[in-house]
C-alpha positions as CSV (number, residue, x, y, z in Angstrom):
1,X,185.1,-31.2,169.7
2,X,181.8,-29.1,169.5
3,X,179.6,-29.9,172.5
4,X,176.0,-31.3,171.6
5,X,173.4,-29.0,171.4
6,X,170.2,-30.5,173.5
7,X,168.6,-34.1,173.5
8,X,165.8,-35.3,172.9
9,X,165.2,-39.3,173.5
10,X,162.6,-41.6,172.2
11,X,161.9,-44.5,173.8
12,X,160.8,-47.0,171.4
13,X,160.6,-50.4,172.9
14,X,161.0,-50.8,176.9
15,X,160.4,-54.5,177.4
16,X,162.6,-57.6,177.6
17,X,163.6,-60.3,175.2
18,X,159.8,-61.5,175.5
19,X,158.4,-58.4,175.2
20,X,154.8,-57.8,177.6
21,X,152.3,-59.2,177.5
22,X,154.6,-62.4,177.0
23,X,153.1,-65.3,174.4
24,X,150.8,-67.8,176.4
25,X,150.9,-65.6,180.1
26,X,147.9,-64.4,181.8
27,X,149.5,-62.9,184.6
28,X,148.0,-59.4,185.4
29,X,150.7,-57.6,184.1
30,X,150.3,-59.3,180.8
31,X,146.7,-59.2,181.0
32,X,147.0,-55.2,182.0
33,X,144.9,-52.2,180.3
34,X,147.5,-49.8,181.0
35,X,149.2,-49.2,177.8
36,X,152.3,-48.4,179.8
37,X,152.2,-52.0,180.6
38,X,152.5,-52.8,176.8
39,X,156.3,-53.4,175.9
40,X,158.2,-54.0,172.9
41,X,161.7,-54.7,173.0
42,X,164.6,-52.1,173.7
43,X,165.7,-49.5,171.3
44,X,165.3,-45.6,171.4
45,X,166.0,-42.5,169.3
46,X,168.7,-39.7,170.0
47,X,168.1,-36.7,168.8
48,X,170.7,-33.9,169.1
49,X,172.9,-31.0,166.7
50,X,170.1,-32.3,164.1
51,X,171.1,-35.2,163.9
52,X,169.2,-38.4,164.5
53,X,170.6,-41.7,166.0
54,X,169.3,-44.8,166.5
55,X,170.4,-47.7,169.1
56,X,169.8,-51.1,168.4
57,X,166.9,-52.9,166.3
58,X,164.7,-54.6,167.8
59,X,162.5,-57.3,166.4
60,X,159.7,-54.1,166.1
61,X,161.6,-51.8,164.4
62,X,159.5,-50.5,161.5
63,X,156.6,-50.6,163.9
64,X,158.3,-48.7,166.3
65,X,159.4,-46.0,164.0
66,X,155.6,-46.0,162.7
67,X,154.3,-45.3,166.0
68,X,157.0,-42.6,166.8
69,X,157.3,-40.6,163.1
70,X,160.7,-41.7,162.9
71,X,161.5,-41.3,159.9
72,X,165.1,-40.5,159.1
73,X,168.5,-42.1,161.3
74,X,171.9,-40.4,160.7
75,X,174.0,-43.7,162.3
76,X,172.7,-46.7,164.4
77,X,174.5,-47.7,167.2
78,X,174.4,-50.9,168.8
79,X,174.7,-52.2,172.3
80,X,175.5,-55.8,171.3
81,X,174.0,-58.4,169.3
82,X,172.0,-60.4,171.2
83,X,168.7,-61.1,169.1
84,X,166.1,-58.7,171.0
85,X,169.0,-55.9,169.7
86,X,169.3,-56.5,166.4
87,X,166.9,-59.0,164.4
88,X,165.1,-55.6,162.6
89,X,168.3,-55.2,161.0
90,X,166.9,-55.6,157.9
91,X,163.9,-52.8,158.3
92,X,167.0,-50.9,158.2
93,X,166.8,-50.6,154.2
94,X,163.8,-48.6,154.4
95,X,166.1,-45.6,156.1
96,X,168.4,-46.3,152.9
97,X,165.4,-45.7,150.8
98,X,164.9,-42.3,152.1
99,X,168.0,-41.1,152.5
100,X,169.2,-42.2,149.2
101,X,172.4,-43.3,151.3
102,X,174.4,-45.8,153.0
103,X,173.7,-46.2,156.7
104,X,176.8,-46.6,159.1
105,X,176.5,-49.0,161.9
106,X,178.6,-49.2,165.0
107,X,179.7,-51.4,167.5
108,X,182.4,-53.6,168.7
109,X,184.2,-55.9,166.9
110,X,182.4,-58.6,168.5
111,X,179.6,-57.6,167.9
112,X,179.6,-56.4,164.3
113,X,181.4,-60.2,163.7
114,X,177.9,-61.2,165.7
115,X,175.9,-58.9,163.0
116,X,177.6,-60.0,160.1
117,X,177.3,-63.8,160.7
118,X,173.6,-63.6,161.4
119,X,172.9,-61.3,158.6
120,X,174.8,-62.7,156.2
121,X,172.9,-62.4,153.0
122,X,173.2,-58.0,153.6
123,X,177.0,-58.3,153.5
124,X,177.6,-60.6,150.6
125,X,177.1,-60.2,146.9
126,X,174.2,-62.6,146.0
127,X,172.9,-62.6,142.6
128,X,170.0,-65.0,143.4
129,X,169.3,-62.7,146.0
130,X,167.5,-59.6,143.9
131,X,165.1,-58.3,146.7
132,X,166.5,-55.2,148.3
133,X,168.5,-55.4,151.3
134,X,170.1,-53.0,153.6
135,X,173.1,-50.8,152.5
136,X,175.1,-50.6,156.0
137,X,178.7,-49.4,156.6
138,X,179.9,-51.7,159.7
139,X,182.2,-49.4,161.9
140,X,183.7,-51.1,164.8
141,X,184.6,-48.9,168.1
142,X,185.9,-49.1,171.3
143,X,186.4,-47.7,174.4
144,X,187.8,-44.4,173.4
145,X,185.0,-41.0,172.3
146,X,183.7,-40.8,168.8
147,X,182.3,-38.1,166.4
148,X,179.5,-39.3,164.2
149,X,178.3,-37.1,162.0
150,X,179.3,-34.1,164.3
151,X,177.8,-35.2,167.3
152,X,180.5,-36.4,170.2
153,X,179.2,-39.8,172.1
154,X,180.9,-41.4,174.6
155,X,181.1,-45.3,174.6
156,X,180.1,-46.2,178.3
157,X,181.6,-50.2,179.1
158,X,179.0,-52.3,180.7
159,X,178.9,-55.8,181.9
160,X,176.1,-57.9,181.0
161,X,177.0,-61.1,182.9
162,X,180.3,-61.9,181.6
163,X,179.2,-60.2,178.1
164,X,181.1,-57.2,177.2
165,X,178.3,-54.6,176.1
166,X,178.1,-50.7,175.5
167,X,176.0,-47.8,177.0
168,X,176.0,-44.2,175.2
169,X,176.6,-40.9,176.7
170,X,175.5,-38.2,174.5
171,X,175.3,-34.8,176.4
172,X,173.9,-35.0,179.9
173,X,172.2,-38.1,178.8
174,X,173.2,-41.6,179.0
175,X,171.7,-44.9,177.9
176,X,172.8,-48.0,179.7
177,X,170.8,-51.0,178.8
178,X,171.7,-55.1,179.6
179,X,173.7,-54.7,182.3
180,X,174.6,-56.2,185.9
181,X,177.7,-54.4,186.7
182,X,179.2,-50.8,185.6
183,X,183.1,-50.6,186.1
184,X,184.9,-47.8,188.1
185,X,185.9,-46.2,184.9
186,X,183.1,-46.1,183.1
187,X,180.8,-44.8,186.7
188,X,183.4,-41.8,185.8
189,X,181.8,-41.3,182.6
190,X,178.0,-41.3,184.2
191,X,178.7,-38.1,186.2
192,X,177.1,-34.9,186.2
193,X,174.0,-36.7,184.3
194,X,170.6,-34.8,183.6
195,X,168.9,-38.3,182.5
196,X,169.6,-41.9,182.7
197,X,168.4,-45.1,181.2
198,X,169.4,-47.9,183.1
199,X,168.1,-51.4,183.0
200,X,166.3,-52.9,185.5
201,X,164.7,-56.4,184.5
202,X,162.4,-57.2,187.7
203,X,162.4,-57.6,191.2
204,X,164.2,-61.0,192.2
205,X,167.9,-61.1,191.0
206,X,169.3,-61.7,187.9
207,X,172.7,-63.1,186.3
208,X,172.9,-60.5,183.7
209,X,170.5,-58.1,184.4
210,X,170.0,-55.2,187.3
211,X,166.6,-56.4,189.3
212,X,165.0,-53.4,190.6
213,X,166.8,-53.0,194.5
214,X,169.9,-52.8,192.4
215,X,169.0,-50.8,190.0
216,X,168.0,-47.7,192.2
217,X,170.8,-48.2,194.7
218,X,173.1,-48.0,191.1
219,X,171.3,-45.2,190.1
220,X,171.2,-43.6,193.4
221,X,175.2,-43.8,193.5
222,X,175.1,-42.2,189.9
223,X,173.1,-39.6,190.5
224,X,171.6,-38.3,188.0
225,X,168.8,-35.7,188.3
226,X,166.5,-38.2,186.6
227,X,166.5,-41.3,185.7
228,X,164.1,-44.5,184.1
229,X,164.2,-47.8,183.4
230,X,164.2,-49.9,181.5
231,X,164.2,-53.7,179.7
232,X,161.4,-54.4,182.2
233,X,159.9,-57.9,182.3
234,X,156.5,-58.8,183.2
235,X,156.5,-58.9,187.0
236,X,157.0,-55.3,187.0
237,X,153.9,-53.2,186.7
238,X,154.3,-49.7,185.7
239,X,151.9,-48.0,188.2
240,X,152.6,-50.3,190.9
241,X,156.3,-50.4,190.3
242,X,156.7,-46.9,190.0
243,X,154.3,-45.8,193.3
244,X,157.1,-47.1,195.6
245,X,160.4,-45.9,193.2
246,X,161.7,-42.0,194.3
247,X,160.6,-39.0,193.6
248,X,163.7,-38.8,190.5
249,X,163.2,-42.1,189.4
250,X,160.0,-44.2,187.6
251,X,159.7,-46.9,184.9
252,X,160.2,-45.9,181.4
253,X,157.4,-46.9,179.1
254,X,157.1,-47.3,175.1
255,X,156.4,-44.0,173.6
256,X,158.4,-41.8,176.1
257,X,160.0,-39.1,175.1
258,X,162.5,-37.2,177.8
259,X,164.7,-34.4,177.0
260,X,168.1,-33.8,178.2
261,X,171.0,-30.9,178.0
């Protein structure tokens, strides 16, 4: 397979299923004027071979694309369906609009069955539905490497609590999002990284989420030459958090863009 030529990652949304600030918190993270402190929740944009790729919708979607100029997606891939992934599905019919084309979607089986349940009224003929809704091509994947649209990605297995989920290699990047333990097989597949984008929810521990010790000492046994995180919550602060991280490693924030070989 043809090896991907450069890439170039948006972050869209950084935050947690909340999102900072949080509803009804005053906390001084919440309360913060940094606007790195400012967090939708997690998706970003792979760019690469000129081709764009989206993973996972979050609840922001069109204003995330908005605020970034994203304005075309070759494939969307998702992590897994938990609602802070996927409940912009349906801004998804504005890429349909401009591309004149169907849209394929991938994931695992489990989670494409989650998609399709909670967006029923996309996959099933309604005639007393008439408003335009997405036109999406559900293509289910597993462990194994895939081409989309010329592009190789590699499917990176992830435990999120008990939750099977995926992280995405493309190039010397990977994306690894929702997760509390990476199995020996897939730590294969996160070698000889340039960047990495691993969660890391907040400091105290977590069933289904990386806090921040764990996080770096994961990302210190990866390895990568840089890495951020991400799917922060709100009692981590950017410029605090990331004044006592190493030198290779900070907080990602909404709007980032990092490139990768």
């Amino acid at each position: 397979m043809p090896e991907n030529k450069g890439v170039k990652v948006t972050l869209l949304g950084t935050g947690t299923s909340h999102g900072v600030p949080m509803i009804g918190c005053d906390c001084s993270v919440c309360m913060s004027d940094d606007p790195r402190d400012k967090r939708t929740r997690a998706s970003v944009v792979v760019t690469t071979s000129g081709k764009t790729f989206l993973i996972d919708t979050s609840p922001e979607l069109r204003l995330q694309c908005v605020a970034n100029n994203v304005n075309h997606v070759d494939a969307v891939l998702f992590t897994h369906a938990h609602a802070d992934h996927v409940t912009g599905m349906d801004d998804l019919r504005r890429f349909n609009w401009l591309s004149r084309s169907t849209l394929d979607c991938y994931g695992s089986k489990a989670t494409l069955a989650s998609i399709r349940n909670m967006f029923a009224y996309i996959f099933h003929d309604d005639p007393d539905y008439p408003s335009h809704k997405p036109s999406l091509n559900l293509v289910e994947i597993d462990d194994g490497p895939l081409t989309i649209a010329g592009v190789n990605v590699t499917p990176i297995p992830l435990l999120h609590g008990t939750l099977p989920v995926y992280g995405f290699r493309f190039g010397n990047f990977a994306y690894c999002t929702d997760c509390n333990q990476i199995p020996a097989d897939s730590l294969k597949r996160l070698k000889n990284l340039d960047v990495l984008i691993l969660d890391a929810l907040r400091d105290t521990r977590h069933p289904t989420h990386f806090n921040l010790v764990e996080a770096v000492a994961m990302a210190t046994r990866i390895g990568a030459r840089r890495t951020f995180f991400t799917h922060m919550a709100h009692a981590l602060g950017h410029a605090a958090t990331n004044g006592k991280l190493p030198d290779s490693m900070a907080l990602a924030h909404d709007g980032l863009v990092v490139e990768s070989s």
